[in-house]
C-alpha positions in Angstrom: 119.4 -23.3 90.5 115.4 -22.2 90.2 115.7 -18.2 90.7 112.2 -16.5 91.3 111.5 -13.5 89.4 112.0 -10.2 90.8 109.0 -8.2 91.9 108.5 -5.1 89.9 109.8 -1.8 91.3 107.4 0.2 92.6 106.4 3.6 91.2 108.4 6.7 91.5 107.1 8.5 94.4 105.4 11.6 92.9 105.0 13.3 95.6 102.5 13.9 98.5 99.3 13.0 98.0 97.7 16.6 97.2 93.7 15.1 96.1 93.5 14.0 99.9 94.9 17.4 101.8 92.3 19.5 103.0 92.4 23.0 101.5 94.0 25.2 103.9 92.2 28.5 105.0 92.8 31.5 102.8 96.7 32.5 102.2 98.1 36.3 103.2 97.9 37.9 100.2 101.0 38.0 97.7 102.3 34.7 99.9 102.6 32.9 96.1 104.7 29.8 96.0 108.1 30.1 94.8 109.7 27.9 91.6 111.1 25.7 93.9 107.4 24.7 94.9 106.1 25.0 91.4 108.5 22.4 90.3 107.5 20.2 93.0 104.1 20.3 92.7 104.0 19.8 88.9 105.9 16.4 89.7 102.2 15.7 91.7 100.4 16.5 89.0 102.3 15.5 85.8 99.1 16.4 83.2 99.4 19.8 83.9 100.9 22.7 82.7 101.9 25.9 84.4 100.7 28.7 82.5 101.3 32.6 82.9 98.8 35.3 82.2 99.3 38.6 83.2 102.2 38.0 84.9 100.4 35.3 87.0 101.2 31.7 87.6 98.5 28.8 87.0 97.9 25.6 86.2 95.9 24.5 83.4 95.1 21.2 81.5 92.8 20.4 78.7 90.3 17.2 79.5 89.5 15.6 76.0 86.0 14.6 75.8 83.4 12.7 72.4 81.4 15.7 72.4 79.6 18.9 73.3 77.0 17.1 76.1 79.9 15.2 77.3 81.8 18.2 78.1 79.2 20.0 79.6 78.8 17.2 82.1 82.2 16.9 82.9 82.7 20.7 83.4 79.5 20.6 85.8 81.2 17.8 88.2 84.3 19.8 88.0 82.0 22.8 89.2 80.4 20.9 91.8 83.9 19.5 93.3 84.9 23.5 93.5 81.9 24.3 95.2 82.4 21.1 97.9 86.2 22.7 98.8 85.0 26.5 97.6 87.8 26.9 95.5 87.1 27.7 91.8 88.8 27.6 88.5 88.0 29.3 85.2 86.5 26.5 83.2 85.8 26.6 79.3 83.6 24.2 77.7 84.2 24.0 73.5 83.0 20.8 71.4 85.2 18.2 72.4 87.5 19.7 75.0 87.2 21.3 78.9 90.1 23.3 79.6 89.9 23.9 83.7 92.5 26.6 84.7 93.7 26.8 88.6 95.4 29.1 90.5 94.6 31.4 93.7 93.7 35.2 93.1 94.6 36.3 96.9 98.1 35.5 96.1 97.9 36.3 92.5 99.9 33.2 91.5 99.6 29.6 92.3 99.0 28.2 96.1 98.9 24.7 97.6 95.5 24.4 97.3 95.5 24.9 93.4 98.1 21.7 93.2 95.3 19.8 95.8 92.2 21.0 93.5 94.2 19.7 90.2 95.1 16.7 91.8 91.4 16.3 93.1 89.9 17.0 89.1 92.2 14.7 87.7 90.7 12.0 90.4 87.6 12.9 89.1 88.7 12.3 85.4 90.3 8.8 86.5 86.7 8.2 87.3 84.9 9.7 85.1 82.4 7.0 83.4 80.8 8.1 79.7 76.7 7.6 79.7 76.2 6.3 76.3 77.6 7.0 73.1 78.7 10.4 72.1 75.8 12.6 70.7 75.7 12.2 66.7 76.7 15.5 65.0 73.7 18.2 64.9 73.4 20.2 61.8 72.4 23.5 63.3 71.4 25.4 60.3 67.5 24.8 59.3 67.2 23.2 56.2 66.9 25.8 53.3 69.5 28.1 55.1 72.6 27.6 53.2 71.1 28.8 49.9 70.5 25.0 48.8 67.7 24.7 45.9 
């Protein structure tokens, strides 16, 4: 008896799909989703952490990038996708890393749209092509200024 293989399972469902939700106008104020929601929404958006900061809820993940120009181009698309759904993270740029930071300060804690606008940066990381090589390491001292002979 010739049996034919069995087709692979498919994914576990994560969830909706938050990167293709319109943001939704501005929430009451304090209206900040509950754990319940939190837990769900993390299962969307599995790379990110929820982080609290003065007592408010948000969600943050660090992009690792080759280098300083790298990250600096990165954190400008992630800029430019905030401005397109005007709703904005705090994003820090170091050598090698973009941390970008989500969460909603009418409600003072996280919101649907945070959960849509992580969803949405880490479609733009998925995508995310690399120009060239990463920049070779720049010594920024002048020569002479380390007390060399």
């Amino acid at each position: 008896m010739n049996q034919q293989p069995m087709p692979p399972k498919p994914p576990e469902p994560t969830g909706p799909d938050f990167a293709s939700e319109p943001i939704a106008p501005y929430p009451r104020r304090g209206s900040g989703a509950t754990p319940q929601e939190i837990a769900v929404w993390c299962r969307a958006v599995p790379e990110w952490s929820v982080v609290e900061r003065q007592e408010i809820h948000q969600l943050e993940r660090v992009f690792h990038v080759p280098d300083f120009r790298a990250a600096l181009a990165f954190s400008q698309q992630v800029g430019e996708l905030a401005e397109r759904s005007a709703h904005h993270p705090a994003i820090r740029v170091e050598w090698g890393r973009v941390t970008v930071t989500w969460w909603t300060l009418r409600t003072r804690g996280l919101h649907r749209n945070d959960v849509i606008m992580a969803a949405r940066t880490d479609g733009l990381w998925e995508g995310w092509v690399w120009e060239g090589e990463p920049s070779p390491p720049v010594d920024p001292l002048p020569a002479g200024s380390r007390g060399e002979a």
